[in-house]
C-alpha positions in Angstrom: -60.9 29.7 11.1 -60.4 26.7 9.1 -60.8 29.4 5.7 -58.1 31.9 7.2 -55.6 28.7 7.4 -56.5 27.7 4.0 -55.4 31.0 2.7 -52.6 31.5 4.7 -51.1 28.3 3.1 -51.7 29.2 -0.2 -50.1 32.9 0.3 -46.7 31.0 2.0 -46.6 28.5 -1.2 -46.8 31.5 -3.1 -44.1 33.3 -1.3 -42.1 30.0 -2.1 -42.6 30.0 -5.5 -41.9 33.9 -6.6 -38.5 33.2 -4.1 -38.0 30.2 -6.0 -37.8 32.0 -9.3 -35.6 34.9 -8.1 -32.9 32.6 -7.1 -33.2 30.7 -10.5 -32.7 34.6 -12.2 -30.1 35.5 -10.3 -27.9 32.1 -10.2 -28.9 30.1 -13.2 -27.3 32.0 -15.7 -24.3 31.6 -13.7 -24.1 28.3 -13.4 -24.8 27.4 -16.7 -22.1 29.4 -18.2 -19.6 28.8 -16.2 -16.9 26.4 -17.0 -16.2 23.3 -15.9 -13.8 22.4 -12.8 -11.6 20.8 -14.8 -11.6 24.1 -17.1 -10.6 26.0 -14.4 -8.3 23.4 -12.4 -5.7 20.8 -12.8 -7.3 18.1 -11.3 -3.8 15.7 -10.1 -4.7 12.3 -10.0 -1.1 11.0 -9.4 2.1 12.5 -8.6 5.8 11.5 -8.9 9.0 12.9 -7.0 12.4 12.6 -8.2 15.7 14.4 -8.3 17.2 16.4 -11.1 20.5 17.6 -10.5 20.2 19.8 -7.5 16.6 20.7 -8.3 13.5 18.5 -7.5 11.3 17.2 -10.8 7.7 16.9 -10.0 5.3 14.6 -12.5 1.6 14.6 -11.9 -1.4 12.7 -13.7 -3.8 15.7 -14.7 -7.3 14.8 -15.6 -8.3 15.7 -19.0 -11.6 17.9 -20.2 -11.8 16.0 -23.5 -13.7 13.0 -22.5 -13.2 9.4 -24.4 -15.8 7.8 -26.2 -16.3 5.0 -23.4 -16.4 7.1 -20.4 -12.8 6.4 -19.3 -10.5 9.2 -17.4 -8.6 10.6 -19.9 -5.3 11.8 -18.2 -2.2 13.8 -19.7 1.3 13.9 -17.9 2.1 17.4 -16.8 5.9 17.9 -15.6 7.5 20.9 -13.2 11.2 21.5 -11.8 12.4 23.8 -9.5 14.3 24.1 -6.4 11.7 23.4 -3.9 8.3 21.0 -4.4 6.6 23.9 -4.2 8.7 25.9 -6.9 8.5 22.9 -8.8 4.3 22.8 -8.7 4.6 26.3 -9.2 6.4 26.0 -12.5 3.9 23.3 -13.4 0.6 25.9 -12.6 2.5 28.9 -14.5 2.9 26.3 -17.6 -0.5 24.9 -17.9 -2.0 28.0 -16.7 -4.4 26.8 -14.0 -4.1 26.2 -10.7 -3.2 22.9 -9.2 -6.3 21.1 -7.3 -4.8 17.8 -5.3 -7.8 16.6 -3.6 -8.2 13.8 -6.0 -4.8 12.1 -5.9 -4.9 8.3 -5.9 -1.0 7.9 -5.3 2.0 8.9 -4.5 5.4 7.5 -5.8 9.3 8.9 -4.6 12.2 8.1 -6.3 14.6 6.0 -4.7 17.4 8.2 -5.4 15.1 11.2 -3.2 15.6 8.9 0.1 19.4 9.9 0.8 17.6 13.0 2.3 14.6 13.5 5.0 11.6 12.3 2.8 9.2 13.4 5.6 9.5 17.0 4.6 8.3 16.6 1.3 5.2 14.6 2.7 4.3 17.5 5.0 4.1 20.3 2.3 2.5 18.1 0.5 -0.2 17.7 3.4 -0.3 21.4 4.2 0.5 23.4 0.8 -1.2 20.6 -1.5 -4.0 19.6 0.5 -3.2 16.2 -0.2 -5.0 13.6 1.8 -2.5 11.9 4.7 -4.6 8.7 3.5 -2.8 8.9 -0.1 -1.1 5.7 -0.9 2.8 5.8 -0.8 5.4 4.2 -2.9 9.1 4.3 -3.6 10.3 3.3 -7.1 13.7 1.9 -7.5 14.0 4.4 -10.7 12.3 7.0 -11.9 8.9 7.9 -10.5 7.8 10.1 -13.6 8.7 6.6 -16.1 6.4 4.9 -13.5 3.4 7.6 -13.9 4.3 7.7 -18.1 3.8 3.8 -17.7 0.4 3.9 -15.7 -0.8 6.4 -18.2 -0.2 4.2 -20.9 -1.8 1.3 -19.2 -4.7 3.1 -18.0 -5.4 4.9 -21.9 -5.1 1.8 -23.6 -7.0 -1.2 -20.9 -9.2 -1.0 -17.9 -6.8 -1.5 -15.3 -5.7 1.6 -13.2 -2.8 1.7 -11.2 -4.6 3.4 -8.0 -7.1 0.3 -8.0 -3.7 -2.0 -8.2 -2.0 -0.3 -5.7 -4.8 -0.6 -3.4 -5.8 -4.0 -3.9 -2.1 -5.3 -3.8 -0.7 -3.4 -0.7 -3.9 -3.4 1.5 -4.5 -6.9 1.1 -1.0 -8.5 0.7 1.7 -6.2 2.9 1.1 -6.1 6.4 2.3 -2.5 5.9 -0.5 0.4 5.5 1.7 2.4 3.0 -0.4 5.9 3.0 1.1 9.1 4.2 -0.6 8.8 7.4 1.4 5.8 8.6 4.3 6.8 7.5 4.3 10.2 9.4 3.1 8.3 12.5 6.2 6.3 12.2 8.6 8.8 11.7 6.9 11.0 14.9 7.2 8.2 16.7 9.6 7.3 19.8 11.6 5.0 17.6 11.0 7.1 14.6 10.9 3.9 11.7 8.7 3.9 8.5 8.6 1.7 5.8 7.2 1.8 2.0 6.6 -0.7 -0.3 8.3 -0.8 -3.7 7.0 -0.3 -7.1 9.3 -1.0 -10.3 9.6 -1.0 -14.0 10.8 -4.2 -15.9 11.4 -4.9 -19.3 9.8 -8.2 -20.3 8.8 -9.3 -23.7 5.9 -12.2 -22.8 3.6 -10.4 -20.0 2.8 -7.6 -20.3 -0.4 -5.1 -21.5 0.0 -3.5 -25.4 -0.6 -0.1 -24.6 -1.5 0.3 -28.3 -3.7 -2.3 -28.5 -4.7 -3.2 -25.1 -4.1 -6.5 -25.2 -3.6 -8.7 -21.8 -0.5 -10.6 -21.4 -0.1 -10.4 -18.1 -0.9 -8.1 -14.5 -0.1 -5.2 -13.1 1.8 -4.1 -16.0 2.1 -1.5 -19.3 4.1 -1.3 -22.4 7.2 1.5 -22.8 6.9 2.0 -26.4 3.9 0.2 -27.7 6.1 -2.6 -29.3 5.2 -6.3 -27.9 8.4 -7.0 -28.0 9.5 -3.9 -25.8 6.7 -4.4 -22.9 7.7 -2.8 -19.4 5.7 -4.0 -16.6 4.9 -2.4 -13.3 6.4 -4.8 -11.0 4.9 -4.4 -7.1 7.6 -6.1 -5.0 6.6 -8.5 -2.2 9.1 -6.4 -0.2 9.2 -3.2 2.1 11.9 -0.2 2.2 12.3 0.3 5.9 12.8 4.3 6.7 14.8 5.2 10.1 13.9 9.0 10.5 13.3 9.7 7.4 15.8 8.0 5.5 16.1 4.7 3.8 18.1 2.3 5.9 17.4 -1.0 4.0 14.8 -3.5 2.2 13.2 -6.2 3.6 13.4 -8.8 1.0 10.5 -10.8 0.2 11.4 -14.1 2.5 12.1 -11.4 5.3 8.5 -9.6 4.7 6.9 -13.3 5.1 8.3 -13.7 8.4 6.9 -9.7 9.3 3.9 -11.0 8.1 3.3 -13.8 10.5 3.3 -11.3 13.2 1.1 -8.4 11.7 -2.4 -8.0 12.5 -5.3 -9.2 10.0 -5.1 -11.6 6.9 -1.9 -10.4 5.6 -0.8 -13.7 4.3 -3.0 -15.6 1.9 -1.0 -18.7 0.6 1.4 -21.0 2.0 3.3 -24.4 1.1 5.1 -27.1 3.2 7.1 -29.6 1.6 8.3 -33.4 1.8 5.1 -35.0 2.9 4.7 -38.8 3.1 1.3 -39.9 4.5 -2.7 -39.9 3.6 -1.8 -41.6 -0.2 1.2 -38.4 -0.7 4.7 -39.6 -1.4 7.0 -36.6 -1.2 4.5 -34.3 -1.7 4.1 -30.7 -1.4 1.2 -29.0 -0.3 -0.9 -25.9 -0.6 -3.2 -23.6 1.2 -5.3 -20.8 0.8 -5.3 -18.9 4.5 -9.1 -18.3 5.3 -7.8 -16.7 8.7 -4.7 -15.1 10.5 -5.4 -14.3 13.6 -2.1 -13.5 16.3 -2.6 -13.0 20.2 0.6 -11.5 21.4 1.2 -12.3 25.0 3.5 -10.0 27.5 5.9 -11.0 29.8 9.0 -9.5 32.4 11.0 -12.1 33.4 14.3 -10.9 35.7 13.7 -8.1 34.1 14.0 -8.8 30.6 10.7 -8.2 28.2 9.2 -12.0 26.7 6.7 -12.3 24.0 4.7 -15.1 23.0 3.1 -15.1 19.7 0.2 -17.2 19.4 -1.0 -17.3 15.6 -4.1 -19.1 14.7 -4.4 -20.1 11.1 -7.5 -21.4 9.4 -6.5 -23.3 6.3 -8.0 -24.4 2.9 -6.1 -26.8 0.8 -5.8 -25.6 -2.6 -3.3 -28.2 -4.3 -1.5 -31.4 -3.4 1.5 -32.1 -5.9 2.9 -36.0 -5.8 6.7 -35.9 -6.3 6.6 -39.4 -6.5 4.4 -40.0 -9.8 4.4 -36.3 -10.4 0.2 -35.8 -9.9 -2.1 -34.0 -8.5 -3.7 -35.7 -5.6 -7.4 -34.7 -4.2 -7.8 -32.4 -1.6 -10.9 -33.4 -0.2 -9.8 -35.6 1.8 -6.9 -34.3 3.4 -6.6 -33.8 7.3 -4.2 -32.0 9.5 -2.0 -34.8 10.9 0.3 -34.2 13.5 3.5 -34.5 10.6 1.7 -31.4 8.7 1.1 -29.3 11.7 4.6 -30.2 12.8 5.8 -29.0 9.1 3.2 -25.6 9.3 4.8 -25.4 12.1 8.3 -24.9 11.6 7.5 -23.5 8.0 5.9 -20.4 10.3 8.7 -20.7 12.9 11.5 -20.2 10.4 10.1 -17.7 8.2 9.8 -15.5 11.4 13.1 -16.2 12.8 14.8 -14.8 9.5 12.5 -11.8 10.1 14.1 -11.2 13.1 17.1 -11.5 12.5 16.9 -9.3 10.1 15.4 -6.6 11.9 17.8 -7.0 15.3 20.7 -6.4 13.0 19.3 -3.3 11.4 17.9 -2.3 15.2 14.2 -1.8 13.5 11.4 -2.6 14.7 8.7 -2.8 12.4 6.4 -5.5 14.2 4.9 -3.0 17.2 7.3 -4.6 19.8 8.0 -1.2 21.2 4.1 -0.6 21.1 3.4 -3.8 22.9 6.1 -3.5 25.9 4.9 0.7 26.2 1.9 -1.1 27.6 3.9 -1.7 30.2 5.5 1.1 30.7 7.3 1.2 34.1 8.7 -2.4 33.6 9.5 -1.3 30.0 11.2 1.8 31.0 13.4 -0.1 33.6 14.3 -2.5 30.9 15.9 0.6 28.7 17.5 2.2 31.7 19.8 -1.2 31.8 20.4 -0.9 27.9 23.9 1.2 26.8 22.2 1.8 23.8 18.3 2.3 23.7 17.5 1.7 20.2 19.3 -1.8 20.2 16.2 -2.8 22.6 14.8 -5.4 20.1 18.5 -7.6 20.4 17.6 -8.0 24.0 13.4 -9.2 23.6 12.7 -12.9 23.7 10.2 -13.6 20.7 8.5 -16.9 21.1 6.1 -18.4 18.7 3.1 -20.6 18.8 1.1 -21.6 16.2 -2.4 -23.8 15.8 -3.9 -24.3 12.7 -7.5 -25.8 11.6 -8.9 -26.9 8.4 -12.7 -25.8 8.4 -14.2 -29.6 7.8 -12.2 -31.0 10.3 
């Protein structure tokens, strides 16, 4: 019995081998002659939207096959117009001669001079007739996007920084804001229909800056327009937010007024902050520093006579990073430092103040960007009674008490 098993084996692995080699016959040949992907495609790594006359100029960032001597992406800027996004991608496939793939885009940047019209369109056929993943970072550029795609190109050929990496970095860890397609479609679809993007720019400055030629670093975040030091254009990511109200840009939130969204966003958002004029543990006048370890905000829900209040309450963990003396113009020693009742009474109103311009800000526009909406849904029947007393619905955020608490600790002590 033991003998019959034996040779049964040895017939299957047999069997497996001469299948084996058929399929290596039949496919090998295949896939060794045929072409690259990136023969066959256009692979997009970025793309920029802008307007041309009536007709909408698409830029893309197109992976090239001729690889560079130290392994970097080698990218070439591909350009198509036409009276639709899709005419104008078209245009760019017929030119190049291969079809468009967009399953590798790291970005997305619009023209500001796009957002006079319902941007949310152009994000869907992207989605649906690109394939483009709804995850795709989203920027608007106060000029044109295609200089800001020429620019990361340059920056990207001649030094190690690429503009997807930047984008990522700066945006998911500084702006309270996700900025990919995704969130902005969920804002636009939602009840109150708001979406905001942050801003990307191009500035001519002749100190920072990266050579594109040379690759020198002067600077971050930034890429040369010509190649000439003494023409460097840097790619400038604003601390500041484009706020979209169905669709269509409505205003900025400046940087002091994104500070004060901040505050009530959820996760570290904020990393640094400063209070001024202290007098006390060896400071005279002094201003002081620190590095936020941890942002953590507990919003609390309340109807009283019938009128929505939220409470706020933001913990802050806090690492000193720098003590300047006004006084004698040094730097005092951090280690020492505690949280006296005169510095939390200064974090205090620093936090308070920054929110309140927030506010302000965003009851004049009648935009909520901070999830109050979300928050008071929760509570939907008291909520809903609330709107029923309003003449005009989407002024509900003029008519919210916002309270704010705030504690803050300083690991050590």
């Amino acid at each position: 019995m033991n003998y019959l098993k034996q040779k049964l084996s040895k017939i299957k692995k047999a069997y497996a081998l001469y299948y084996f080699i058929i399929v290596l016959i039949i496919f090998l040949p295949t896939a060794v002659t045929m072409p690259s992907l990136s023969f066959r495609c256009a692979i997009i790594t970025a793309i920029g939207v802008d307007k041309q006359d009536e007709d909408i100029l698409v830029s893309v960032l197109t992976l090239s096959e001729i690889s560079k001597s130290d392994m970097r992406e080698n990218t070439k800027l591909l350009q198509g117009s036409g009276t639709s996004l899709a005419n104008a991608v078209a245009n760019i496939e017929s030119a190049v001669g291969r079809q468009i793939k967009m399953g590798h885009v790291g970005y997305i940047v619009i023209s500001q001079d796009f957002t006079d019209e319902n941007i949310a369109s152009i994000l869907d056929l992207l989605i649906v007739a690109g394939k483009v993943s709804n995850t795709v970072p989203l920027l608007l550029s106060n000029g044109k996007a295609k200089d800001i795609l020429d620019n990361a190109q340059k920056m990207e050929q001649s030094s190690s920084y690429k503009m997807r990496e930047m984008i990522n970095n700066e945006f998911n860890e500084t702006y309270t804001k996700n900025i990919s397609i995704d969130s902005f479609l969920k804002g636009y679809y939602s009840d109150i229909s708001i979406s905001t993007l942050g801003l990307v720019t191009l500035e001519s400055d002749a100190v920072n800056g990266i050579d594109s030629s040379q690759g020198q670093q002067g600077g971050q975040q930034s890429s040369t327009g010509g190649g000439e030091k003494d023409t460097n254009t840097t790619i400038s990511y604003k601390t500041e937010h484009a706020v979209f109200n169905k669709g269509k840009l409505q205003y900025v939130l400046s940087k002091e007024e994104m500070r004060g969204v901040n505050w009530l966003a959820e996760g570290d958002v904020q990393k640094i902050m400063t209070i001024n004029n202290i007098s006390e543990q060896g400071i005279t006048n002094g201003d002081i520093t620190f590095f936020i370890g941890r942002h953590k905000i507990s919003p609390k829900v309340e109807f009283v006579d019938g009128k929505p209040y939220i409470e706020y309450n933001i913990s802050l963990t806090l690492l000193p990073i720098e003590i300047q003396d006004n006084y004698d113009n040094t730097q005092k020693s951090t280690k020492q430092l505690h949280l006296s009742n005169t510095i939390k009474q200064k974090i205090n109103e620093v936090v308070k103040n920054e929110v309140s311009v927030a506010l302000n800000k965003l009851k004049e526009e009648k935009t909520d960007v901070i999830g109050v909406y979300k928050l008071l849904y929760n509570h939907y029947k008291q909520f809903m009674n609330f709107l029923d007393t309003l003449s005009d619905k989407s002024d509900f955020l003029k008519f919210v008490n916002i309270g704010v608490k705030v504690s803050a600790i300083i690991p050590s002590n």
